[in-house]
C-alpha positions as CSV (number, residue, x, y, z in Angstrom):
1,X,46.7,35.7,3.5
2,X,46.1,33.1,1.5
3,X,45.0,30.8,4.5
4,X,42.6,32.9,5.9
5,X,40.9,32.9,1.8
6,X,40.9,28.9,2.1
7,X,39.6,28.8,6.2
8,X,36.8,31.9,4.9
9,X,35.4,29.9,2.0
10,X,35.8,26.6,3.9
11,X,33.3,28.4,6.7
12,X,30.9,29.5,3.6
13,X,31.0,26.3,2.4
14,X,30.0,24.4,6.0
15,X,27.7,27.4,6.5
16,X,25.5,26.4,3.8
17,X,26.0,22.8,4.0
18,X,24.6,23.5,7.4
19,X,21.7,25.5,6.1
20,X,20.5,23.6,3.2
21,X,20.9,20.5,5.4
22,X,18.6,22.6,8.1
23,X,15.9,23.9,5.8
24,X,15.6,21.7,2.6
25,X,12.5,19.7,3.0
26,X,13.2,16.5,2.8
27,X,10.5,14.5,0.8
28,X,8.9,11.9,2.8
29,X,7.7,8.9,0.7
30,X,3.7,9.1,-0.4
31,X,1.3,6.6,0.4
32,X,0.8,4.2,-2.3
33,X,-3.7,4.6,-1.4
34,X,-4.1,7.6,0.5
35,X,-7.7,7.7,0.6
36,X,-9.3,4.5,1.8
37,X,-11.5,5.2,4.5
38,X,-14.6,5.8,2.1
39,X,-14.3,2.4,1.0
40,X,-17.5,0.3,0.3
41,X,-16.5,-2.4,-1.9
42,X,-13.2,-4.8,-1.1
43,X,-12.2,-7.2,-3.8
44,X,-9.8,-9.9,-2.9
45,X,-8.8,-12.7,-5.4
46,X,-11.4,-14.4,-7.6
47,X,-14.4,-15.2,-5.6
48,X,-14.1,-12.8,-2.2
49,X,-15.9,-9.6,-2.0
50,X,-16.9,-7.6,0.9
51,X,-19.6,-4.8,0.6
52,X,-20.5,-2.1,2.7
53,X,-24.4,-2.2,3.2
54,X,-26.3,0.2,5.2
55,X,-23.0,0.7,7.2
56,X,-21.9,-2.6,7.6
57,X,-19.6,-4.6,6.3
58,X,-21.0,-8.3,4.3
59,X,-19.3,-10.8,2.6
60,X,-20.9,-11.6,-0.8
61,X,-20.9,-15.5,-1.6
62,X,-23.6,-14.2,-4.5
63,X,-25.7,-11.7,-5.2
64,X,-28.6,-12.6,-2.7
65,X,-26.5,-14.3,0.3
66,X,-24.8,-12.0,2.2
67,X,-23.4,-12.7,5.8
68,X,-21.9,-10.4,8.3
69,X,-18.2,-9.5,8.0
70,X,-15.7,-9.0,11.0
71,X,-15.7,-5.2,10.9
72,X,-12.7,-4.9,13.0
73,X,-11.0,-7.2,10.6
74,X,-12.2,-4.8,7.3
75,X,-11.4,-1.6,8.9
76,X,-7.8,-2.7,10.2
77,X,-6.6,-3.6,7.0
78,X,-7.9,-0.7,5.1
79,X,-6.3,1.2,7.6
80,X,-3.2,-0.5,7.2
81,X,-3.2,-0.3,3.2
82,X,-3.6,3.5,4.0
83,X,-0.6,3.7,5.8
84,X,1.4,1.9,2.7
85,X,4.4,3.8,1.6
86,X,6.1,4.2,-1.7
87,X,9.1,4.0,0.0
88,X,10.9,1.1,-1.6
89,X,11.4,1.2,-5.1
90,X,12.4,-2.5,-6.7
91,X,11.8,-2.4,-10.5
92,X,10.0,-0.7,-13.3
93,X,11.0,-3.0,-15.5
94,X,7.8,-5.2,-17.1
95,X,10.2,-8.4,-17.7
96,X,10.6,-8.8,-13.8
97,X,6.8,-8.9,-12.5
98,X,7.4,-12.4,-13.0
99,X,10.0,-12.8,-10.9
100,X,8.3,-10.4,-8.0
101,X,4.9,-12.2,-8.4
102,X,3.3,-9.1,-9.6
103,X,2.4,-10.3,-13.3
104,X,-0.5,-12.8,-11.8
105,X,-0.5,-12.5,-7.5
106,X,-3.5,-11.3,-6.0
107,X,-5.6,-9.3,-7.5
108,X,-7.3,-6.5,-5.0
109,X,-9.6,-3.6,-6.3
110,X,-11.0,-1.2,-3.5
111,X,-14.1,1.0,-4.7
112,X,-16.4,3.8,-3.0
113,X,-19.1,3.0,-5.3
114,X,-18.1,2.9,-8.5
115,X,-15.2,5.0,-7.8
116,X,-11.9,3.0,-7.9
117,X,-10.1,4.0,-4.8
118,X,-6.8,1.0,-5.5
119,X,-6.4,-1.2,-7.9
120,X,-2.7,-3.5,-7.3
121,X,-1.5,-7.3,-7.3
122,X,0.0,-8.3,-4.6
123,X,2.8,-11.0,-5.7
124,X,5.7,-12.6,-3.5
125,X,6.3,-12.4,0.3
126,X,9.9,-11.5,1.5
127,X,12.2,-13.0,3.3
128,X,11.5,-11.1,6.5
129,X,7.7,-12.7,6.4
130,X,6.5,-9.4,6.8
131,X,7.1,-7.8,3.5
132,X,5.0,-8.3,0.1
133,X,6.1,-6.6,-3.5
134,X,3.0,-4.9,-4.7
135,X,2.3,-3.0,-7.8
136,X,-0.2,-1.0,-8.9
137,X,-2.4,-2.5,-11.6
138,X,-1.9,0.3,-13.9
139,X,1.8,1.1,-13.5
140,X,4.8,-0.8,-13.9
141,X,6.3,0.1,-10.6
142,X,7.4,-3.0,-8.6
143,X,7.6,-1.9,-4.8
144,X,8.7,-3.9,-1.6
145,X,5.5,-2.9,0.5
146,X,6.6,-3.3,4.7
147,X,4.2,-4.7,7.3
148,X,1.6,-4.8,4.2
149,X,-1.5,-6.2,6.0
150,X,-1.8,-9.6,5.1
151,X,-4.3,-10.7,2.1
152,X,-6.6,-13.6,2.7
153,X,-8.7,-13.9,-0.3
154,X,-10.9,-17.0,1.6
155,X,-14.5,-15.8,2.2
156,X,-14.7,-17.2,5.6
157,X,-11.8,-15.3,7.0
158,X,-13.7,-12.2,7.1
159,X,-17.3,-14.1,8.3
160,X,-17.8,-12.3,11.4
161,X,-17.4,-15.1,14.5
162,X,-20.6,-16.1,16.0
163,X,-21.1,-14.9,19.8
């Protein structure tokens, strides 16, 4: 008798392992900018800014001279930032920006208007060469960012090429 109480609740307990393995939702990391695709204003480093002017994307060297931006170039890394996950966690800890690059790094604002859409440094690659740490500028969440597009904060790389 007593064997058939251990094999019962043994087949209770797998039964809703089973279930609650099934049917708990499992939380999926969220995107660390969800909502970039209403960007007009890109601001990359010190002295590189792209703006969105009548549709098109310029890169501002000052107020007054504006050239053409690669488009393709804008729009595939604000798609890519989109698809950036807060997947890996790495420190929350202010004492180790340092050490992550995220105290100083790059500095990259996104806007739709006056709106700020992201706001993050980006600080050290990783050893795979494909990875960044990022953090938000107003948090002190350090996070290894995969496939993170990569940030040139020269001008010129965004100048549209000349047919």
């Amino acid at each position: 008798m007593q064997r058939v109480k251990i094999s019962l609740y043994l087949l209770i307990f797998l039964g809703m392992a089973i279930f609650f393995s099934l049917f708990a939702k499992k939380e999926s990391p969220s995107n660390l900018f969800p909502c970039l695709s209403k960007a007009t204003r890109v601001e990359i480093g010190e002295g590189c800014i792209l703006q969105k002017v009548d549709k098109e994307w310029m890169v501002v060297f000052s107020e007054k001279d504006l050239a053409p931006a690669d488009k393709e170039k804008v729009e595939v890394f604000l798609l890519r930032l989109a698809k950036a996950k807060e997947d890996v966690l790495i420190s929350e800890k202010e004492e180790k920006h340092r050490i992550f690059g995220v105290d100083k790094g790059i500095q990259v604002r996104i806007a739709k208007k006056t709106k700020v859409l992201a706001d993050f440094i980006v600080g050290n690659m990783c050893a795979d060469f494909t990875s960044v740490y990022i953090r938000k500028r107003d948090s002190s969440k350090v996070f290894l960012a995969r496939n993170f597009p990569y940030i040139m904060k020269n001008p010129d790389y965004w100048l549209k090429a000349m047919e």
